[in-house]
Every structure is written in structure tokens, then in C-alpha cells.
N, CA, C and O atoms as a Maestro MAE file, in Angstrom:
{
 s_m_m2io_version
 :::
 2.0.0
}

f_m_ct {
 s_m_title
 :::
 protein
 m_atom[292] {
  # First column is atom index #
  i_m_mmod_type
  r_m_x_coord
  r_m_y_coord
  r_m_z_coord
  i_m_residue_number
  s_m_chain_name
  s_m_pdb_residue_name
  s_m_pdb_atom_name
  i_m_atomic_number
  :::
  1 25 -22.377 -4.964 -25.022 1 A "UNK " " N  " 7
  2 3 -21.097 -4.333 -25.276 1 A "UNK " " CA " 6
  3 2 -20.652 -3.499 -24.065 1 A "UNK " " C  " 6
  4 15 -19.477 -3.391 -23.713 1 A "UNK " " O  " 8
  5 25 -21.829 -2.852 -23.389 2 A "UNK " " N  " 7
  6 3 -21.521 -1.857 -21.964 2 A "UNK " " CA " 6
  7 2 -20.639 -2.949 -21.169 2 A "UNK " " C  " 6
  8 15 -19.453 -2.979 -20.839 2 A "UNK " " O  " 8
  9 25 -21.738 -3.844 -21.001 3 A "UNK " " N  " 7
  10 3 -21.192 -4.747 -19.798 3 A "UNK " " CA " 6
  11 2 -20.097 -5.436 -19.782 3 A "UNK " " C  " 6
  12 15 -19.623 -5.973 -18.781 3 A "UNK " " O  " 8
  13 25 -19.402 -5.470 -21.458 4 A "UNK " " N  " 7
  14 3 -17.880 -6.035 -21.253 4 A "UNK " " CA " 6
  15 2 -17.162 -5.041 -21.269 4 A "UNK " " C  " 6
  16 15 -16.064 -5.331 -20.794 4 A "UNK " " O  " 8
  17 25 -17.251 -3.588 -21.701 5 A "UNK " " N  " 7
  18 3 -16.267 -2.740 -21.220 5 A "UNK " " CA " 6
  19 2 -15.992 -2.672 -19.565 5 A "UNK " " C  " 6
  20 15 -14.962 -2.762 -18.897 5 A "UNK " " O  " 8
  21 25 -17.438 -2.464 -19.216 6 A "UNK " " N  " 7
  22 3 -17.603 -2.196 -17.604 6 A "UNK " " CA " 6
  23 2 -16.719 -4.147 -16.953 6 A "UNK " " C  " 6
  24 15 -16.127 -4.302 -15.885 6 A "UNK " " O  " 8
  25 25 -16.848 -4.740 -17.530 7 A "UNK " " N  " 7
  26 3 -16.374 -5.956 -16.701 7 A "UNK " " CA " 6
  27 2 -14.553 -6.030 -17.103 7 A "UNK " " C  " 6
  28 15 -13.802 -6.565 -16.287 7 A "UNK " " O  " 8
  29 25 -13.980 -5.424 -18.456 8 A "UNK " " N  " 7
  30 3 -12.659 -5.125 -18.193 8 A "UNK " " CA " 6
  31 2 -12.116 -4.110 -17.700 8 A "UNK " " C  " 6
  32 15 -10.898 -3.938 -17.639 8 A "UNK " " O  " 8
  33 25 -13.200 -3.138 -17.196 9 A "UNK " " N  " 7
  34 3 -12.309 -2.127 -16.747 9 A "UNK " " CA " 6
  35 2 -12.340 -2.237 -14.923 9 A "UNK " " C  " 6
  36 15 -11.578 -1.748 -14.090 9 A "UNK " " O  " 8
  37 25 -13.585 -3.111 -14.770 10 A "UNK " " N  " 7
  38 3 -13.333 -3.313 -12.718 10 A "UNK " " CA " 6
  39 2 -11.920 -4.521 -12.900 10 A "UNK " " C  " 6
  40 15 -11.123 -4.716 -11.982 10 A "UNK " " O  " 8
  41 25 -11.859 -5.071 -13.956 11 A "UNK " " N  " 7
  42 3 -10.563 -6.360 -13.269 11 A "UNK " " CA " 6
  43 2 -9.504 -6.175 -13.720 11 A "UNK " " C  " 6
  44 15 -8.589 -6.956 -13.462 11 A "UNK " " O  " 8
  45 25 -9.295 -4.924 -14.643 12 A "UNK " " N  " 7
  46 3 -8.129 -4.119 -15.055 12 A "UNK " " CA " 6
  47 2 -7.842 -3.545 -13.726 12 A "UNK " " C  " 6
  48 15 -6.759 -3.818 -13.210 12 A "UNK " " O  " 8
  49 25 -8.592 -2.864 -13.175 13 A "UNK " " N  " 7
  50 3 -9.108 -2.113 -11.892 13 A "UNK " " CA " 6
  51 2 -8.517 -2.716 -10.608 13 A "UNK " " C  " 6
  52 15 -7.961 -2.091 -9.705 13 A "UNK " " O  " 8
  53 25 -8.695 -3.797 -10.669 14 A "UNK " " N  " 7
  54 3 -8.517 -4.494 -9.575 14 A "UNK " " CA " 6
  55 2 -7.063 -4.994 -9.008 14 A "UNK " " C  " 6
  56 15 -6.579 -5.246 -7.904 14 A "UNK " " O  " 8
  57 25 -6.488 -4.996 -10.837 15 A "UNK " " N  " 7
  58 3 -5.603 -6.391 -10.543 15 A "UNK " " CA " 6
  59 2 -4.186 -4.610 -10.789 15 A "UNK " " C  " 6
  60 15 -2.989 -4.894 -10.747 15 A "UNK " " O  " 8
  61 25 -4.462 -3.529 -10.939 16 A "UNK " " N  " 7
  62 3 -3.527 -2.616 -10.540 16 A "UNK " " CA " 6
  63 2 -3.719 -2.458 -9.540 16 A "UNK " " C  " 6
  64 15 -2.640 -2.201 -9.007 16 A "UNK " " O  " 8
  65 25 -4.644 -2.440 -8.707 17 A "UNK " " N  " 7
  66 3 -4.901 -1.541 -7.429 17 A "UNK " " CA " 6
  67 2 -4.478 -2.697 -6.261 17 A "UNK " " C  " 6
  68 15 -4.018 -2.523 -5.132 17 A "UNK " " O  " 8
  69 25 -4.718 -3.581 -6.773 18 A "UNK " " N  " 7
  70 3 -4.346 -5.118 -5.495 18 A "UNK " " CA " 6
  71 2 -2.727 -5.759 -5.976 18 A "UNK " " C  " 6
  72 15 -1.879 -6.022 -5.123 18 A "UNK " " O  " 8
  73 25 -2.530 -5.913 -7.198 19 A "UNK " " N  " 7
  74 3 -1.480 -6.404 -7.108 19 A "UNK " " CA " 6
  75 2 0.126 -5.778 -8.324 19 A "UNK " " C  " 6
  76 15 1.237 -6.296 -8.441 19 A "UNK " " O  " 8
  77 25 -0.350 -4.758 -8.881 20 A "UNK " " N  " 7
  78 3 0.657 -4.061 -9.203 20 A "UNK " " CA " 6
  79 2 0.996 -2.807 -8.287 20 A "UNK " " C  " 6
  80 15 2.167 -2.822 -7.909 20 A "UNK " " O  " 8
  81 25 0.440 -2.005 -7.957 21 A "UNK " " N  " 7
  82 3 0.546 -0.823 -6.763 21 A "UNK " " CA " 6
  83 2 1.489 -1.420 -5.686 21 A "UNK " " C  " 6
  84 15 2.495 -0.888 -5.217 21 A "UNK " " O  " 8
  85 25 0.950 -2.653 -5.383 22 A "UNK " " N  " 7
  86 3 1.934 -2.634 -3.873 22 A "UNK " " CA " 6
  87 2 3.341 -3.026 -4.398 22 A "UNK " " C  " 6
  88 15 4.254 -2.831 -3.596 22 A "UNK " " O  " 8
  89 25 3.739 -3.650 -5.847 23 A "UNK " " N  " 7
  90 3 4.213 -4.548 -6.188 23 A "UNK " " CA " 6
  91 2 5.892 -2.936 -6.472 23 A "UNK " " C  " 6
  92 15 7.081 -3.027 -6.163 23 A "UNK " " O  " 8
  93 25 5.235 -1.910 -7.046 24 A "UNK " " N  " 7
  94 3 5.933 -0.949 -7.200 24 A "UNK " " CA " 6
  95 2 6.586 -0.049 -6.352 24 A "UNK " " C  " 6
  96 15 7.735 0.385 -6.436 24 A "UNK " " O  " 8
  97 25 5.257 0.298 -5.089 25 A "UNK " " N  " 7
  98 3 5.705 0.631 -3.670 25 A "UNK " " CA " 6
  99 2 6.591 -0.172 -2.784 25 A "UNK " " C  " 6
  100 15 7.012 0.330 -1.742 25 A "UNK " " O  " 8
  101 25 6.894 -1.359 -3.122 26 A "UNK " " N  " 7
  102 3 7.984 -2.398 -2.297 26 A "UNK " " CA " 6
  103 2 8.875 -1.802 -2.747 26 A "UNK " " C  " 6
  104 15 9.579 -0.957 -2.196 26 A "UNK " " O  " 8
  105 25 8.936 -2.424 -4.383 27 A "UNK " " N  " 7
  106 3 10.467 -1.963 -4.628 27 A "UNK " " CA " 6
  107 2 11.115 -0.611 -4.487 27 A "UNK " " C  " 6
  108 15 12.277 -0.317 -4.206 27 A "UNK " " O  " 8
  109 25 9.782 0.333 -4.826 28 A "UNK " " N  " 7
  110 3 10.787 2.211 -4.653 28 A "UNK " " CA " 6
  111 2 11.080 2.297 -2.873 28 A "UNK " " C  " 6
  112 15 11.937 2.979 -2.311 28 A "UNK " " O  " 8
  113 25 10.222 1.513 -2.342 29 A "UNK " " N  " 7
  114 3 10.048 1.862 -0.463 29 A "UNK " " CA " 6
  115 2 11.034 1.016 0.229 29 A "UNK " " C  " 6
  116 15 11.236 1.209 1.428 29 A "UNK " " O  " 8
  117 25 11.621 0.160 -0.366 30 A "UNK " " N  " 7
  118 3 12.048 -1.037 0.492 30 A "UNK " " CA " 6
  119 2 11.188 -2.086 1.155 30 A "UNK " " C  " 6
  120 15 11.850 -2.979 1.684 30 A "UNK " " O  " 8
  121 25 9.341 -2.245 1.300 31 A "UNK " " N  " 7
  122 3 8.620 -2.705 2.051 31 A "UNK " " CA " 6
  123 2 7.997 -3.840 1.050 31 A "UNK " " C  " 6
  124 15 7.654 -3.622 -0.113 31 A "UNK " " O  " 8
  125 25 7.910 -5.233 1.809 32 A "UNK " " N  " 7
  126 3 7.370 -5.699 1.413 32 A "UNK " " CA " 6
  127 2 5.787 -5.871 0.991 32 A "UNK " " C  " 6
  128 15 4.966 -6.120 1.874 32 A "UNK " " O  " 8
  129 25 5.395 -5.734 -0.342 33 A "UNK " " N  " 7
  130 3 4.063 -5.632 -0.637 33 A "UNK " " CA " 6
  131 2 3.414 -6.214 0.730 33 A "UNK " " C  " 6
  132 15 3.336 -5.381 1.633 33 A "UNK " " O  " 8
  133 25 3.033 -7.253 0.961 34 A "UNK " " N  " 7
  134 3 1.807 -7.561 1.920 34 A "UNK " " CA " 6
  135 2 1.924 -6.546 3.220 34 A "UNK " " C  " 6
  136 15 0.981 -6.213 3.938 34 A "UNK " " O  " 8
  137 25 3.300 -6.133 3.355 35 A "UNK " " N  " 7
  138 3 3.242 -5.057 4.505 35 A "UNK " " CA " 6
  139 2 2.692 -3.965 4.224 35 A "UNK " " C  " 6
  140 15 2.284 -3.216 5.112 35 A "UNK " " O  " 8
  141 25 2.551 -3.589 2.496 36 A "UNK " " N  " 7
  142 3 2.179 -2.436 2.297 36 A "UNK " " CA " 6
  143 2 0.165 -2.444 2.320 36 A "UNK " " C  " 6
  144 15 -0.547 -1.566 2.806 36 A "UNK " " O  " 8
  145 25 -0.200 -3.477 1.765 37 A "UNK " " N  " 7
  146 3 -1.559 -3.702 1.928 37 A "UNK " " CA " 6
  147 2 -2.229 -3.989 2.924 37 A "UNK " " C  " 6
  148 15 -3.452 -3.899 3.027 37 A "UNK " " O  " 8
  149 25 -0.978 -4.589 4.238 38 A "UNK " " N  " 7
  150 3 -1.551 -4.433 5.757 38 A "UNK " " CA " 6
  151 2 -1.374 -3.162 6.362 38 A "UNK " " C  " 6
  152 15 -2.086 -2.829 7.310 38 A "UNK " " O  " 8
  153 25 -0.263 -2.231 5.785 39 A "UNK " " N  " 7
  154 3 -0.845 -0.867 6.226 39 A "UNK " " CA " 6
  155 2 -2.140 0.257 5.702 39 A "UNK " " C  " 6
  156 15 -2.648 1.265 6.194 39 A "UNK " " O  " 8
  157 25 -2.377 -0.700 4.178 40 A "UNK " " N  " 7
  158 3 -3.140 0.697 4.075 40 A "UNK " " CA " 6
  159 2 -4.968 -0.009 4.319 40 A "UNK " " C  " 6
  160 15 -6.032 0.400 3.854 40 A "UNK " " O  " 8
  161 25 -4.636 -1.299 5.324 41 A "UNK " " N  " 7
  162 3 -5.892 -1.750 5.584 41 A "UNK " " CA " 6
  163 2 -6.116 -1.301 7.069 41 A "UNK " " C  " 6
  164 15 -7.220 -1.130 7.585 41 A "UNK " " O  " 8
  165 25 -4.913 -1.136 7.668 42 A "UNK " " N  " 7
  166 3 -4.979 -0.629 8.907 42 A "UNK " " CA " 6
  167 2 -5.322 0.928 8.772 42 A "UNK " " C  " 6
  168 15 -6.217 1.426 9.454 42 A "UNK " " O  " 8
  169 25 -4.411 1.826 7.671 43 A "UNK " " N  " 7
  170 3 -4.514 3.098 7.620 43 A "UNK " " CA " 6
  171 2 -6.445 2.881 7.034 43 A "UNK " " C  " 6
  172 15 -7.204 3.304 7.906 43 A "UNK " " O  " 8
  173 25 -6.989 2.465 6.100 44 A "UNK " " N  " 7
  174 3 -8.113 2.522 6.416 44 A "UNK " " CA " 6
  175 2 -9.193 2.744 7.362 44 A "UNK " " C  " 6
  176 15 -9.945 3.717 7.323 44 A "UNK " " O  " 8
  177 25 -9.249 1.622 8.379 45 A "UNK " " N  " 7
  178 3 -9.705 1.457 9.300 45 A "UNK " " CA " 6
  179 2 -9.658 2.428 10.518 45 A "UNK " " C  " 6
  180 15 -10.621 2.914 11.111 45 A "UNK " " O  " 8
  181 25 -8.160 2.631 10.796 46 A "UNK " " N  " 7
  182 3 -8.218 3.603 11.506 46 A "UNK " " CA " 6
  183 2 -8.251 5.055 11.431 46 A "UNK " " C  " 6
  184 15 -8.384 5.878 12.337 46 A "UNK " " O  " 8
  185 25 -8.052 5.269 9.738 47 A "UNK " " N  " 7
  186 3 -8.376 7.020 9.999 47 A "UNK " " CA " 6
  187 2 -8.870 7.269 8.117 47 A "UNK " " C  " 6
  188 15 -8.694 8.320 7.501 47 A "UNK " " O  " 8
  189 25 -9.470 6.037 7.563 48 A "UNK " " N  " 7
  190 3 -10.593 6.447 6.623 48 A "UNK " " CA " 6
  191 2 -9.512 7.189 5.159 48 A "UNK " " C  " 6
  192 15 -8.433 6.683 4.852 48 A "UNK " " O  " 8
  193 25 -9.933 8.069 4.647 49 A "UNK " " N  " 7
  194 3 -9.337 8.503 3.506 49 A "UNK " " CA " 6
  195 2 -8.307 8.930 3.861 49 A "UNK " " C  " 6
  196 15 -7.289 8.873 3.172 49 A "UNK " " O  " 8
  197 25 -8.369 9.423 4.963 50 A "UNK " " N  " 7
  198 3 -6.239 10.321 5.562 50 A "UNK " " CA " 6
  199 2 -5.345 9.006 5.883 50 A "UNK " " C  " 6
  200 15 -4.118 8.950 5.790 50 A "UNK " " O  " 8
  201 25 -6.271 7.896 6.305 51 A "UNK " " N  " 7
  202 3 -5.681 7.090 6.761 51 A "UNK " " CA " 6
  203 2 -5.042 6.086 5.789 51 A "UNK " " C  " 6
  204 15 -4.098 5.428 6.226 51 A "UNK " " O  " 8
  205 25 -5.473 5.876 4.425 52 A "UNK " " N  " 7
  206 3 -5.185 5.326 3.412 52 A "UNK " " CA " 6
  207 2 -3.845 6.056 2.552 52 A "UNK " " C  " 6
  208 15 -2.959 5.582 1.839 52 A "UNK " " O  " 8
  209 25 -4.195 7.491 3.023 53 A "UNK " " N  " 7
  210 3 -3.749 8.590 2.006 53 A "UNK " " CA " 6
  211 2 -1.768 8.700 2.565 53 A "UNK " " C  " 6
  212 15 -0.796 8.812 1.818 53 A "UNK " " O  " 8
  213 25 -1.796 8.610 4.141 54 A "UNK " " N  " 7
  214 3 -0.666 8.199 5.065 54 A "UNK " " CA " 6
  215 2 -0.025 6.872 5.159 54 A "UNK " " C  " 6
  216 15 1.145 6.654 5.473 54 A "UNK " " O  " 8
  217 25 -0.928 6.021 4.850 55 A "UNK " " N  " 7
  218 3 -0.890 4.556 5.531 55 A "UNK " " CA " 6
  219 2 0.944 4.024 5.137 55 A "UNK " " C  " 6
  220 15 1.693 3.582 6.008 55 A "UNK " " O  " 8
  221 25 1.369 4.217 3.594 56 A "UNK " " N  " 7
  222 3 2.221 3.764 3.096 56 A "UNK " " CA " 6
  223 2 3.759 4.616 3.707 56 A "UNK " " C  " 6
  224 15 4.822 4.190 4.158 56 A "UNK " " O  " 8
  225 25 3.132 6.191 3.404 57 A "UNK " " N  " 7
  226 3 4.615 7.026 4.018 57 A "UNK " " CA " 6
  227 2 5.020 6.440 5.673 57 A "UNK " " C  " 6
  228 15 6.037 5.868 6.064 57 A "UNK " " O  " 8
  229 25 4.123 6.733 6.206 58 A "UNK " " N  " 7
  230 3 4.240 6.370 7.809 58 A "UNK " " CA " 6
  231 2 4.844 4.979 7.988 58 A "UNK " " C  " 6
  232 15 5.701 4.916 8.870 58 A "UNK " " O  " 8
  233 25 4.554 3.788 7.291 59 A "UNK " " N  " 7
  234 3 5.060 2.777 7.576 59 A "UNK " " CA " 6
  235 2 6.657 2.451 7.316 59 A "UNK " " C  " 6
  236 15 7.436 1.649 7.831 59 A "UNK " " O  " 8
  237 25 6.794 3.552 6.166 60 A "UNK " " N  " 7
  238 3 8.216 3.501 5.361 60 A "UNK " " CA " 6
  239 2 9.158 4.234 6.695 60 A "UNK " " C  " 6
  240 15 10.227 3.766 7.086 60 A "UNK " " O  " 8
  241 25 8.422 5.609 7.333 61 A "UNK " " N  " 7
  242 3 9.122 6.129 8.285 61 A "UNK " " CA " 6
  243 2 9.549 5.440 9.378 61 A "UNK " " C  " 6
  244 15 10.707 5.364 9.786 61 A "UNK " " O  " 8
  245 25 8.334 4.818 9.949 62 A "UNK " " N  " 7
  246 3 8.794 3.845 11.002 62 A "UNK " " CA " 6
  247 2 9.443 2.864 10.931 62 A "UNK " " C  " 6
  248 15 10.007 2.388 11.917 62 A "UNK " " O  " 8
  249 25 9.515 2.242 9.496 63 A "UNK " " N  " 7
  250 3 10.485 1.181 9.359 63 A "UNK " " CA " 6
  251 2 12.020 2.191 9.633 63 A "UNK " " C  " 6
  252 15 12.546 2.269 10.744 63 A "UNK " " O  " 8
  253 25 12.324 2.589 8.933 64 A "UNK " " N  " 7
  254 3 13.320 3.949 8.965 64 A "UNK " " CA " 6
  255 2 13.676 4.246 10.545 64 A "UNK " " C  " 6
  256 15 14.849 4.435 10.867 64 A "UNK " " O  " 8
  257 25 12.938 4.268 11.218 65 A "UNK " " N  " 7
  258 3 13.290 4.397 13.002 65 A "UNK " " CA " 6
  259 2 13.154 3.393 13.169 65 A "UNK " " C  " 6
  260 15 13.990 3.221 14.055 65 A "UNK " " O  " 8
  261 25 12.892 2.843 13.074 66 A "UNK " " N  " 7
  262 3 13.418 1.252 13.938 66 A "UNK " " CA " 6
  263 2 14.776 0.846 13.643 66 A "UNK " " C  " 6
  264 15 15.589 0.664 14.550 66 A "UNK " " O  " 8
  265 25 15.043 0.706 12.503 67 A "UNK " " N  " 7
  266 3 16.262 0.617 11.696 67 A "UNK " " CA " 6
  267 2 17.266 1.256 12.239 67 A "UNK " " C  " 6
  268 15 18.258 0.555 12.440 67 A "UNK " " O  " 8
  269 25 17.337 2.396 12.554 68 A "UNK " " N  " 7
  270 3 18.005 3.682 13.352 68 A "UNK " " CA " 6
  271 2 18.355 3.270 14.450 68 A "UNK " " C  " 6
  272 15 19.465 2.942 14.867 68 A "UNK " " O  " 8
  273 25 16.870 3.302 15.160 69 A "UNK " " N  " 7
  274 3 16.965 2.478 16.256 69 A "UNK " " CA " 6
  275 2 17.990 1.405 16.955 69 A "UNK " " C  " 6
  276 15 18.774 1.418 17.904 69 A "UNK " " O  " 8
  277 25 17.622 0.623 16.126 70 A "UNK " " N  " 7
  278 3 18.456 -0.598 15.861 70 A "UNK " " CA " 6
  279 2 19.923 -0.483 16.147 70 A "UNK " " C  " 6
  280 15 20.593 -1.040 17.016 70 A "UNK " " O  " 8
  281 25 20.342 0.556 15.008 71 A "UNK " " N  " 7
  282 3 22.234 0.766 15.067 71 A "UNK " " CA " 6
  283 2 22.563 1.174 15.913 71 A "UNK " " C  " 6
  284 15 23.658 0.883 16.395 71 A "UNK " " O  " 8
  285 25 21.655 2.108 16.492 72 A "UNK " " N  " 7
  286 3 21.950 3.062 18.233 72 A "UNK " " CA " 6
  287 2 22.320 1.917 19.367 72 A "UNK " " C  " 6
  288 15 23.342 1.984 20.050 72 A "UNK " " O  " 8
  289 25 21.387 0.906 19.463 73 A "UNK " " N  " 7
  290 3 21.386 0.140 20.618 73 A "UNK " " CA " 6
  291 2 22.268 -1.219 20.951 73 A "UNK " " C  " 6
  292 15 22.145 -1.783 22.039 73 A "UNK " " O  " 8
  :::
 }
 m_bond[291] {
  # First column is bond index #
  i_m_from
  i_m_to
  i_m_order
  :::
  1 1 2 1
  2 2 3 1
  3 3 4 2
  4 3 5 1
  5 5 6 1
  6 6 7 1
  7 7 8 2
  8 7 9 1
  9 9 10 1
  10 10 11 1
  11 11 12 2
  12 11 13 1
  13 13 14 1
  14 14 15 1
  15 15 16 2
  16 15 17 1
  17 17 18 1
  18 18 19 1
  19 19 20 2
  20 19 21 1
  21 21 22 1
  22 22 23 1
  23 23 24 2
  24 23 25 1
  25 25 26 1
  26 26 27 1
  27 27 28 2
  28 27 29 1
  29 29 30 1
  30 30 31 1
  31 31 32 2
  32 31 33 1
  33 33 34 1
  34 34 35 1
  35 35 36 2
  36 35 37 1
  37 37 38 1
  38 38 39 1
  39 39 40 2
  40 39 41 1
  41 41 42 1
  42 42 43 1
  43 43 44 2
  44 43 45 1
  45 45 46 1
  46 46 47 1
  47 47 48 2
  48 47 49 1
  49 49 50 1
  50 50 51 1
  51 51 52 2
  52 51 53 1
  53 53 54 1
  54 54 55 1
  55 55 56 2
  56 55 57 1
  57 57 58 1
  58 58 59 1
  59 59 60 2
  60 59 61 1
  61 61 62 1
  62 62 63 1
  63 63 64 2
  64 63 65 1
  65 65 66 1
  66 66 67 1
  67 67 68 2
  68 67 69 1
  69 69 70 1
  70 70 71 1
  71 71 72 2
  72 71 73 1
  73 73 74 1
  74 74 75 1
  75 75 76 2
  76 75 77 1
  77 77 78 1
  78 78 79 1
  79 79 80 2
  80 79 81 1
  81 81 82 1
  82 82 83 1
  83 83 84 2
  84 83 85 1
  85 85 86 1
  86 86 87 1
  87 87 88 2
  88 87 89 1
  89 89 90 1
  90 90 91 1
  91 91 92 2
  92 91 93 1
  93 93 94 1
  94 94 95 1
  95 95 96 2
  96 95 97 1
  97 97 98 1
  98 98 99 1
  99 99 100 2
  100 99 101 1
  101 101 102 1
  102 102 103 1
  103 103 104 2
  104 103 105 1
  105 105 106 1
  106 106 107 1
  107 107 108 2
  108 107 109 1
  109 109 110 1
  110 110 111 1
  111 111 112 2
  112 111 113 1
  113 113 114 1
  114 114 115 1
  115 115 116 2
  116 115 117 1
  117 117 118 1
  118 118 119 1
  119 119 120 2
  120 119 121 1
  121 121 122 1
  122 122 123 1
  123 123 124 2
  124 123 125 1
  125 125 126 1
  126 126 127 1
  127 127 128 2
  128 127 129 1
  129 129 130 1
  130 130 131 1
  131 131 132 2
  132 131 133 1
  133 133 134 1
  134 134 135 1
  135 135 136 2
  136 135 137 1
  137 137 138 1
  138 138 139 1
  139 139 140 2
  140 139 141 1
  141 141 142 1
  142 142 143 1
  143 143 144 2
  144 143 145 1
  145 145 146 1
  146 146 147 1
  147 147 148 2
  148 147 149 1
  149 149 150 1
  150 150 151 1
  151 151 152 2
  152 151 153 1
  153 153 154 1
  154 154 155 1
  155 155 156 2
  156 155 157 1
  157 157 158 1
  158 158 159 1
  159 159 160 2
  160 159 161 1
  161 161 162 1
  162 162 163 1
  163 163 164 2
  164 163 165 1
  165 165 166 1
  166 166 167 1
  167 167 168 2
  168 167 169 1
  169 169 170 1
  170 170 171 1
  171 171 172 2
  172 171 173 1
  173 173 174 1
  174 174 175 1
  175 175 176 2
  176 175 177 1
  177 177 178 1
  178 178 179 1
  179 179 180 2
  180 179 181 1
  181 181 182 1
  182 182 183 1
  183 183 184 2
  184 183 185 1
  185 185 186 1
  186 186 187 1
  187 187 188 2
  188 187 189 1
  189 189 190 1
  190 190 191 1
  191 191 192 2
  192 191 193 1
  193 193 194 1
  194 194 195 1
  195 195 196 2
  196 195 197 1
  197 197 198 1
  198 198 199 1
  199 199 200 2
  200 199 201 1
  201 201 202 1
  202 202 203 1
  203 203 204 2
  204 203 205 1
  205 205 206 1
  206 206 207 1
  207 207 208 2
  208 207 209 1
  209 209 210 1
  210 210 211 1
  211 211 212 2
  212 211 213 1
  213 213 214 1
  214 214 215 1
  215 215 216 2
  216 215 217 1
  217 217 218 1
  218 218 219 1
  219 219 220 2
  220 219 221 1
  221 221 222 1
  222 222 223 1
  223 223 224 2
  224 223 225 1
  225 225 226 1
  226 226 227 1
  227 227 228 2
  228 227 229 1
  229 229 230 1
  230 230 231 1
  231 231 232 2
  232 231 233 1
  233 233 234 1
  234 234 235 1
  235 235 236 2
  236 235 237 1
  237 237 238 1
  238 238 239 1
  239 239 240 2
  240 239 241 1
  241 241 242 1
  242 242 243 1
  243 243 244 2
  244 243 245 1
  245 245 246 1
  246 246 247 1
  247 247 248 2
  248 247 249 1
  249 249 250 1
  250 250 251 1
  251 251 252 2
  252 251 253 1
  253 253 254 1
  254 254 255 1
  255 255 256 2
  256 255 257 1
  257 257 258 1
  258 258 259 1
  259 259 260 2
  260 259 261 1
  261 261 262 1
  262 262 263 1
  263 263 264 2
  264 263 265 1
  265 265 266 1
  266 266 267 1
  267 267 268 2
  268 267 269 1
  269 269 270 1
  270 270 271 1
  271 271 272 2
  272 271 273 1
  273 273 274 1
  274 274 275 1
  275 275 276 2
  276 275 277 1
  277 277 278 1
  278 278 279 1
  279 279 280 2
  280 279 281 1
  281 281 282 1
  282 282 283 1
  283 283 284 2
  284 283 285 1
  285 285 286 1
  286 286 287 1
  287 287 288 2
  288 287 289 1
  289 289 290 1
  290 290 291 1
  291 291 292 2
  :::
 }
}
């Protein structure tokens, strides 16, 4: 009985954290999910729990300056 709670709650687990999360952050951010899971694999990698914890705002910003960018030039 443990082991089927414990086995619906990692793929309950999983399937918010991999494919509803980014699915919600697109639409409120403007970013497309896979952009959002390639930033917070990069924000991983490169700066660990801050880096995960940033990964999504920072990408939304820089999209945001580029964009800016963009109309300026």
C-alpha cells in the first residue's frame, strides 16, 4: 500500500513539475515552455538553487530587452 502511494505521488510529482509548471509560466510570461525548462536547466547548472530560483524571471527580463532593443534600432 506504501509503495503505491509513494509511486503516485513521484508521477503526480513529476508530471506538475515537468509539464504543467512550464505550461503556466508560458502563458502568464509570454515564454515558450521549452524556453522555460532550458532556462531553469541552465539556471541550474550555472548557479545551483539561486540559479533555478532566477532562472525564469531573468529570462522573461531579457526577453523584455531585446524586444526594446529591437524597437530602438
Amino acid at each position: 500500500m506504501l509503495l503505491k502511494v509513494l509511486i503516485v505521488q513521484v508521477v503526480a510529482q513529476q508530471l506538475e513539475s515537468n509539464l504543467i509548471t512550464p505550461q503556466v509560466l508560458g502563458r502568464q510570461l509570454g515564454l515558450h515552455p521549452l524556453l522555460i525548462i532550458f532556462a531553469l536547466l541552465l539556471g541550474a547548472q550555472f548557479g545551483g538553487i539561486a540559479g533555478l530560483l532566477f532562472a525564469v524571471p531573468v529570462t522573461a527580463v531579457l526577453r523584455e530587452v531585446i524586444a526594446f532593443w529591437r524597437e530602438q534600432v
